[in-house]
C-alpha angles and dihedrals in degrees: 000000000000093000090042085050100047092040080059090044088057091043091056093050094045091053084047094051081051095047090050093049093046088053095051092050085053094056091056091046090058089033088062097038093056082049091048093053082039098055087034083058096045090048091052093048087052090045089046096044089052097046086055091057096048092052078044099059099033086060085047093050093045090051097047087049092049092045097048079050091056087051098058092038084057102048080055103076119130137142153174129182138159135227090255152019100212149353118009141312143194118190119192166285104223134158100239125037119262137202114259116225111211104205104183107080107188103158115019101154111177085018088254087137110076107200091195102056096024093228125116117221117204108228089198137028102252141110121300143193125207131177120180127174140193139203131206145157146191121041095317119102121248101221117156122171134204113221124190104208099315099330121110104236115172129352114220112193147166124178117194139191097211140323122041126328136170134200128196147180156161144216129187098208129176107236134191129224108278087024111148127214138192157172115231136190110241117233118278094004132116137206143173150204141201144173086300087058096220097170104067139162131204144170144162148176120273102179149345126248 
């Protein structure tokens, strides 16, 4: 009874020891596993964080190539246009200067030039050239102005004593973006246009600042 008692005894502590062991090997099988989904984790965040550079600086790229394209399409700005786009037209006298619409647009390139409102607007600060030039006739003077925003630049006038005259003249000005430029009808004067579009105004960018 005593031996069949102690080998039990030992059979108990062996399956214990197992057990134990068992139990141990398990642990470590949950222990890799938790370092598994860790290091899974830790893999998907890194994925995820370089999938959000690369969006990054894909967006970043995008923006720096359309703004580089902006920039050529900007240094491109030129245009010509006449008083009128057929027939025949008087304008004045009247007693306060007016803005002159040129409606024949034959060159806008950059669409600074607006044919409906008769103003540039310079899309970028840089240098810029402008002519304009007016024709009249009989005994009422040509005088046409360019004006930068609401400042008198240059004066351009002809006063005749009868048949056709023309007066002319240009400005190189620094604008700043949003700057507006135009041509305006001088006080008391009159001019006119026809189908040889006598009466212009043009302007383009020189340079960039």
């Amino acid at each position: 009874m005593a031996v069949s008692l102690a080998l039990q005894n030992v059979e108990i502590r062996t399956l214990k020891q197992e057990n134990q062991d068992q139990a141990a090997k398990l642990r470590e099988v949950d222990l890799l596993k938790l370092r598994s989904k860790e290091q899974a984790a830790k893999l998907e965040t890194e994925i995820n964080q370089l999938k959000l550079q690369s969006e990054e600086q894909e967006a970043k790229l995008e923006t720096e190539i359309n703004q580089l394209k902006q920039e050529v399409q900007v240094k491109q700005v030129a245009f010509s246009a006449s008083l009128v786009n057929q027939g025949r037209e008087e304008i004045g006298p009247f007693n306060t200067r007016i803005i002159l619409i040129f409606k024949r647009v034959v060159t806008n390139i950059g669409n600074a030039y607006n044919p409906h409102t008769g103003i540039f607007t310079a899309p970028v600060r840089g240098a810029y050239h402008f002519d304009w030039k007016v024709f009249g006739y009989g005994n009422i003077r040509a005088a046409a102005v360019l004006f930068r925003n609401g400042e008198h630049i240059f004066l351009a006038e002809e006063n005749p004593t009868s048949g056709y005259v023309s007066a002319s003249d240009g400005a190189s000005l620094l604008l700043e973006v949003g700057d507006q430029v135009s041509v305006r009808l001088w006080t008391n004067s009159r001019i006119f246009d026809d189908q040889n579009h006598h009466t212009s105004f043009s302007g383009h960018l020189i340079f960039t600042m």
